[in-house]
LUMKOL-392619 format. One line per 5 residues: their letters; for each residue x, y, z of C-alpha. Coordinates in Angstrom, 2 decimals, padded with zeros to 5 digits. Example, Ala and Ser with C-alpha at 12.3 -4.5 7.8 and 13.67 -1.06 7.14 Angstrom:
2
AS	012.30/-004.50/007.80 | 013.67/-001.06/007.14
***
This chain:
350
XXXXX	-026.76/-021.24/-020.36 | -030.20/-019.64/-020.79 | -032.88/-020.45/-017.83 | -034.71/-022.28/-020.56 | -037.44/-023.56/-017.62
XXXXX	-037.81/-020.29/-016.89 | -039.23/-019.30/-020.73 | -042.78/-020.88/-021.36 | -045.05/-018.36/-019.46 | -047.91/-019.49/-017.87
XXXXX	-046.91/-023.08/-018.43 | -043.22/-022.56/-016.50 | -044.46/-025.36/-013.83 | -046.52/-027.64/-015.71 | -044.25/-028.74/-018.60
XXXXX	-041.72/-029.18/-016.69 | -043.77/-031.28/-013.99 | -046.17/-032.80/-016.03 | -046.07/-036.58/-015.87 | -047.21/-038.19/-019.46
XXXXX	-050.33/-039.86/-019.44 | -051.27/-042.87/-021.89 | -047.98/-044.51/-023.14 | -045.41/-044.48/-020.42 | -042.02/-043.62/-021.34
XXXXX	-040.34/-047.23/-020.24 | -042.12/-048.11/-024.11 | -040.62/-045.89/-025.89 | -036.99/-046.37/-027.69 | -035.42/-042.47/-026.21
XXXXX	-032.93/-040.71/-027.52 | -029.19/-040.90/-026.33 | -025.59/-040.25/-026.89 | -025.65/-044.37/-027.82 | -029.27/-044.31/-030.40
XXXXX	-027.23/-044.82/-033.39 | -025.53/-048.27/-031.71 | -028.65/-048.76/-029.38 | -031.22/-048.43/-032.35 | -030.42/-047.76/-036.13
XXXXX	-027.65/-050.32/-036.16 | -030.24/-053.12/-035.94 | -031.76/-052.03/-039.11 | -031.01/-052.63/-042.77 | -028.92/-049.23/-042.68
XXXXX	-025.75/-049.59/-044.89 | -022.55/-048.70/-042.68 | -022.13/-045.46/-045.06 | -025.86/-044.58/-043.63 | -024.74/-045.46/-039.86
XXXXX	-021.89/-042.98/-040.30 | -023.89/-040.15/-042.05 | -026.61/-040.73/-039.25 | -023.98/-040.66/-036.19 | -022.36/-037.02/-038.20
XXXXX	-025.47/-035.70/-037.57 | -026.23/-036.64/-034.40 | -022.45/-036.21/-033.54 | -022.23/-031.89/-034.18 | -022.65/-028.98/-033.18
XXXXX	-023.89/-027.91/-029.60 | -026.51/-030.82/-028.86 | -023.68/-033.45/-029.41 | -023.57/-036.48/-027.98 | -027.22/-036.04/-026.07
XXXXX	-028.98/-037.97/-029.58 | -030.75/-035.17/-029.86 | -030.62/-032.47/-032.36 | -031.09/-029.04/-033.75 | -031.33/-028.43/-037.46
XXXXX	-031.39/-025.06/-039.36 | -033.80/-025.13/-042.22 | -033.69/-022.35/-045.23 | -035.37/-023.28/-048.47 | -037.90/-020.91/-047.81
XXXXX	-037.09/-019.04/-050.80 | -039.45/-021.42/-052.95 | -042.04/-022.62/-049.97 | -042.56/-019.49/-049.72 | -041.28/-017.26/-051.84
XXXXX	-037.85/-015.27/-051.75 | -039.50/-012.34/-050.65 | -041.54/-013.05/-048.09 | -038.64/-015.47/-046.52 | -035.46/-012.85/-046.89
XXXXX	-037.04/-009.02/-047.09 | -036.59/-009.11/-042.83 | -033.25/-009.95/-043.39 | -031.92/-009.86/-047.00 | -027.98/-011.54/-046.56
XXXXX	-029.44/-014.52/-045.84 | -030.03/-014.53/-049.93 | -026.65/-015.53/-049.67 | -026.26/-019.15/-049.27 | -023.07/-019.03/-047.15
XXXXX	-024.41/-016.43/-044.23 | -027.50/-019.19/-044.32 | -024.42/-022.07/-043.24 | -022.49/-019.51/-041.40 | -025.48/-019.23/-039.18
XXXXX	-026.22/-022.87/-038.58 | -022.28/-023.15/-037.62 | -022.44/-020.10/-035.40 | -025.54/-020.90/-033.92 | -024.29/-024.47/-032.77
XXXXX	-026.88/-026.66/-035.38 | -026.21/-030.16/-035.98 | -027.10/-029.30/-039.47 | -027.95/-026.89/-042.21 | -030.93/-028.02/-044.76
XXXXX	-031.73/-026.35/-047.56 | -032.34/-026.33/-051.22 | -030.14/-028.16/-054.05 | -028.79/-024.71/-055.29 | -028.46/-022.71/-051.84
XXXXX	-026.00/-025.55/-050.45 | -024.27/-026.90/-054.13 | -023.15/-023.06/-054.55 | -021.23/-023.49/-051.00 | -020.51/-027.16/-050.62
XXXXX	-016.50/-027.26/-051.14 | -016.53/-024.22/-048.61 | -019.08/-026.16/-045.81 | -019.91/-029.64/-046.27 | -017.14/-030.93/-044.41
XXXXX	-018.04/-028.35/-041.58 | -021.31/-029.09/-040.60 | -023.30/-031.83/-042.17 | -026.07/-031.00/-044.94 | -029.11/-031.93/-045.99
XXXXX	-030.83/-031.31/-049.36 | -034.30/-031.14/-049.57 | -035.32/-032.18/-053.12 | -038.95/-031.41/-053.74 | -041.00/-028.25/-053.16
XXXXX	-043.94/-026.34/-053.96 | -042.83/-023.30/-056.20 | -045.44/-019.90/-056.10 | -045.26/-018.87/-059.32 | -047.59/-021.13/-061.32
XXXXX	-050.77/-019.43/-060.99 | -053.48/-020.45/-059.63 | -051.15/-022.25/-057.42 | -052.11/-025.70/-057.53 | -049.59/-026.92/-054.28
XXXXX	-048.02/-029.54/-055.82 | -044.73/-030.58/-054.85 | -042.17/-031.37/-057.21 | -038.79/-032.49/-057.56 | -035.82/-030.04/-058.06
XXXXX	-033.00/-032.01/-058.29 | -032.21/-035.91/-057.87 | -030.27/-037.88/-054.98 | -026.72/-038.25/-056.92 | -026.45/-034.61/-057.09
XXXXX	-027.09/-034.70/-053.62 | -024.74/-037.13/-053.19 | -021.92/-035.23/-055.45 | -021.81/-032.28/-053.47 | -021.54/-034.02/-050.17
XXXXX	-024.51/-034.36/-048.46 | -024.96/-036.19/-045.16 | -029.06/-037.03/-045.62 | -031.74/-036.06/-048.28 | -034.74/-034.55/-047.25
XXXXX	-038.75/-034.24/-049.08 | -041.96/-033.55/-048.29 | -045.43/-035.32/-048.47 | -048.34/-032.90/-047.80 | -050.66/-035.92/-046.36
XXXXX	-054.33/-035.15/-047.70 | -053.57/-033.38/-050.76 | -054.69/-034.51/-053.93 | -051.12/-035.34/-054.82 | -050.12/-037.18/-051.69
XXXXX	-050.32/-040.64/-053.14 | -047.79/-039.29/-056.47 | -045.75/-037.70/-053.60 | -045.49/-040.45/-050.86 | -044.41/-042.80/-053.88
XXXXX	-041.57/-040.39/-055.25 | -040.10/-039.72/-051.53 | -040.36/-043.44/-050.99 | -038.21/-043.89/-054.31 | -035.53/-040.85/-053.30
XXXXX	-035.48/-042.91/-050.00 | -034.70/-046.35/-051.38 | -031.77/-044.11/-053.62 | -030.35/-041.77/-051.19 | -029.82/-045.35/-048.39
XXXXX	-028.03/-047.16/-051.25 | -025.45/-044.26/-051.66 | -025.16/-043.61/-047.80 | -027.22/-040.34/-047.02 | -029.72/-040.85/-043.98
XXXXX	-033.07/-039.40/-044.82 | -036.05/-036.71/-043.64 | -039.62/-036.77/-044.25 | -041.15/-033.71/-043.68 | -044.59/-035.00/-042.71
XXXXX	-047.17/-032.46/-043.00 | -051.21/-032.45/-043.84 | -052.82/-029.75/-045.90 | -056.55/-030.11/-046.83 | -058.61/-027.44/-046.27
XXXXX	-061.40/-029.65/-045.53 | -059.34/-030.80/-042.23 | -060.58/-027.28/-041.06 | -064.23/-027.87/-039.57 | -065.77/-026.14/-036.74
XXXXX	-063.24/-023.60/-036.22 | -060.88/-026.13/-035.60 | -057.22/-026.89/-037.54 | -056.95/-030.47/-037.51 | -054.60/-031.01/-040.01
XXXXX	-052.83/-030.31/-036.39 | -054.44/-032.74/-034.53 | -052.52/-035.70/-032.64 | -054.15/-038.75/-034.42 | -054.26/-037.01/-037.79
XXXXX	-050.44/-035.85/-037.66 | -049.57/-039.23/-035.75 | -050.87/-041.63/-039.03 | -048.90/-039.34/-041.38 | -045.90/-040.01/-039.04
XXXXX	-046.51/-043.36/-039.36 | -046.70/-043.45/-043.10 | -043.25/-041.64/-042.90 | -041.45/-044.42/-041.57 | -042.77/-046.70/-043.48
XXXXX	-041.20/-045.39/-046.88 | -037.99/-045.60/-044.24 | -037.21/-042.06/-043.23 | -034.98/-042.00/-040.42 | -036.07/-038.96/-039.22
XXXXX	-039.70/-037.09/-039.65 | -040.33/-033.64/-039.11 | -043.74/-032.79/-038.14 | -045.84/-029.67/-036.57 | -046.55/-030.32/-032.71
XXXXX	-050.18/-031.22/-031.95 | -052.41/-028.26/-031.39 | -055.25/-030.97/-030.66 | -056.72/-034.40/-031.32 | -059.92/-035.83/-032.59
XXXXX	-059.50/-035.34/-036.12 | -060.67/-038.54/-037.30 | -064.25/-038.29/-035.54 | -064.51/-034.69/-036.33 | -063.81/-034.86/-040.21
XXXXX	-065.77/-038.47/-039.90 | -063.62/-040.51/-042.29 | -060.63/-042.71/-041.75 | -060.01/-045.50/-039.18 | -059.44/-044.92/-035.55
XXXXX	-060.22/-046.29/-032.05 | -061.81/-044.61/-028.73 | -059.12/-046.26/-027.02 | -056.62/-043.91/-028.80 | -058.58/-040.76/-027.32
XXXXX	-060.08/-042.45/-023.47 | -056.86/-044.39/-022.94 | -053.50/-043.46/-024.80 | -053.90/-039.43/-024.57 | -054.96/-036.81/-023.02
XXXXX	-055.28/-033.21/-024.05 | -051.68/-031.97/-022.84 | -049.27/-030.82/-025.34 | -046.79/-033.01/-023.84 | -049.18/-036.26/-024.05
XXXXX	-050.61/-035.45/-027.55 | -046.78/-034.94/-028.88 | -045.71/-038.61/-027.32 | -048.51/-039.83/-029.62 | -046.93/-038.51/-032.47
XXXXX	-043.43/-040.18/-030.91 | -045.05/-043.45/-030.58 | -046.09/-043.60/-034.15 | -042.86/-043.33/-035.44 | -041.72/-046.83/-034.42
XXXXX	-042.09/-045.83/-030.62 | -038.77/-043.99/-031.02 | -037.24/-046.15/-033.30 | -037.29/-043.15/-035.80 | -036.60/-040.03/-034.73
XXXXX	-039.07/-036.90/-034.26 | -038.11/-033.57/-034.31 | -040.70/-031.00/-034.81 | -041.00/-027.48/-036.73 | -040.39/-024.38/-034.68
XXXXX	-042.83/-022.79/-036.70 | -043.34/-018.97/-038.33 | -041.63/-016.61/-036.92 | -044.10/-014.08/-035.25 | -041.74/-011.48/-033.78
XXXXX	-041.49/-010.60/-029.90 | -041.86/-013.38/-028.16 | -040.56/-016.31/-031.05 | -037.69/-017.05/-028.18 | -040.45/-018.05/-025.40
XXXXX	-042.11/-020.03/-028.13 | -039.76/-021.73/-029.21 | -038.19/-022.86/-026.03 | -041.69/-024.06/-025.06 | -041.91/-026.35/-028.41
XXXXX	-038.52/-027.94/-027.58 | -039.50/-028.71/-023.65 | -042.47/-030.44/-025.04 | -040.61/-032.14/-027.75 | -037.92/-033.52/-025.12
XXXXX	-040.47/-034.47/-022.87 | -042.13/-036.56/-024.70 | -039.43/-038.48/-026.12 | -038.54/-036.31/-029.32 | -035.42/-035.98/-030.71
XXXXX	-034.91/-032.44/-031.33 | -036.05/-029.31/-032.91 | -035.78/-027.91/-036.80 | -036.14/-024.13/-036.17 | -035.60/-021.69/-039.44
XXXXX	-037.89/-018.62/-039.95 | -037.93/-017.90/-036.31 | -033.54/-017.67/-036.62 | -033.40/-016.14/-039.30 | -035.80/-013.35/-040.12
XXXXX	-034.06/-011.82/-037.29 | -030.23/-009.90/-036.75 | -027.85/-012.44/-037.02 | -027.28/-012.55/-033.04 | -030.49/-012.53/-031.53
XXXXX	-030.82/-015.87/-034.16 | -027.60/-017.29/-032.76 | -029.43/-016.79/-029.17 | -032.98/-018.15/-030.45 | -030.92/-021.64/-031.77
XXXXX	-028.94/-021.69/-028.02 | -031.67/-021.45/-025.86 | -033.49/-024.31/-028.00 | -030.27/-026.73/-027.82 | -029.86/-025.72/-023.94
XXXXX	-033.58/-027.56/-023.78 | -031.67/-030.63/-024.88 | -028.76/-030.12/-022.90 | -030.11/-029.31/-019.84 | -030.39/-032.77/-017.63
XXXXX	-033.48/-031.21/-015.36 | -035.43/-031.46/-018.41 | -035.99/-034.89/-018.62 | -038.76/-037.22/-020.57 | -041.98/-037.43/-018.69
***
């Protein structure tokens, strides 16, 4: 197992010593091998949606901690085909892109409609998928970032997919459009049995003031998680903090000193548990985005996003460009040092 406390640099003693600040962990609901029993079961989840939930959380190498590690690929419309495949151009082949999340120990694969329908009767019943439906294609010109969908929830459903996945960039001009058409694929993909993902993201370029990105800021990224749950996604995928403040540095919106004297501080560890405790306190899971892949060093980084995740109550880690824009083993070692985060019991929620 990889000396995953060992990875994170400078911050080798603190994150792994740091004791959270704010909201103590005895209020949050954590993860564990029992969350689905313990937690979702108390919802209005059908059974089919209990089962799909507990396939997930029951593969690959983080199973049975209620944690998990997912493999995402649709980068081929995000962000173009190109840019996403040139490092490594087999993974334009939809089944090295499952192969890889089955090597590499994932709980499961998510991609696009066509990358996992032109492999289902080969996979689906190996490693559970998820379809992300909507997506913002490069071609139109001027891009105008607008997400739309590619596909609806029964031809997720056809080819055997565990959950459905979409996107809501909170703060564009089409967030209201898109928040009501994930809520609606939602409401769809629960009747038939499939679990569902919000990825929960802001993108305004006015959120950029002062030199400062705070469309990656705790209290910003912490409301939009709390939207997400409340179109019922049982799991949101969101960027780790970077830093707080947004709402009294962009001056707009509703917040509360309280939220920046009291319930946070400035650690990554403490500005991540905010973003936890807005999604139900636990009740809905949080994994966050292991981000663009930036060469040497992507290992170290991602290692340190999944100790912070863990310790502040997350439930696990959705780590693509970083896996695969790389040879296919040093991506199989990049996914096992994130799950050994999860599976290693000295990392435990602070």
């Amino acid at each position: 197992m990889t000396d995953v406390q060992g990875l994170p640099g400078d911050e080798a003693k603190d994150l792994p010593a740091h004791t959270a600040q704010g909201i103590p962990k005895e209020d949050l609901v954590l993860p564990g091998p029992d969350f689905v029993d313990r937690t979702v079961a108390a919802t209005d989840r059908t059974p089919r949606v209990l089962r799909n939930l507990q396939s997930l959380f029951d593969h690959g190498r983080p199973a049975g901690t209620g944690h998990v590690s997912i493999l995402p690929v649709d980068q081929g419309v995000e962000h173009s085909a190109a840019s996403a495949f040139a490092a490594n151009p087999r993974y334009l082949d939809p089944r090295n892109i499952v192969e890889l999340a089955v090597e590499g120990g994932c709980n499961a694969v998510a991609g696009t409609l066509g990358v996992l329908g032109a492999v289902s009767r080969r996979y689906a019943h190996r490693i559970p998928f998820i379809v992300r439906l909507n997506h913002n294609e490069l071609l139109t010109y001027p891009n105008h970032y607008d997400q739309i969908m590619f596909g609806n929830v029964e031809q997720c459903f056809d080819l055997g997919a565990a959950g459905v996945g979409a996107t809501v960039h909170f703060g564009s001009e089409q967030s209201d459009r898109r928040l009501r058409e994930a809520g609606e694929v939602f409401a769809r993909a629960h009747e038939l049995g499939m679990f569902t993902v919000l990825w929960c993201c802001l993108r305004n370029s006015a959120f950029k003031k002062d030199g400062v990105d705070h469309s990656v800021s705790a209290d910003l990224t912490g409301q939009a998680d709390h939207l997400g749950v409340t179109i019922e996604a049982d799991i949101v995928k969101q960027n780790q903090p970077e830093n707080n403040g947004g709402y009294p540095a962009l001056g707009f919106g509703g917040t509360d000193r309280l939220l920046y004297d009291r319930l946070t501080t400035d650690h990554p560890i403490d500005l991540t548990r905010r973003q936890a405790a807005n999604c139900c306190m636990g009740r809905v899971g949080l994994i966050n985005s292991g981000g663009a892949s930036a060469g040497q060093g992507d290992l170290a980084q991602a290692v340190r996003t999944a100790v912070i995740n863990k310790r502040a109550g997350g439930t696990g880690l959705i780590t693509g460009r970083k896996a695969f824009q790389r040879p296919t083993d040093e991506g199989i070692e990049l996914l096992h040092a994130v799950q050994d985060v999860y599976l290693d019991d000295g990392i435990t929620v602070a």
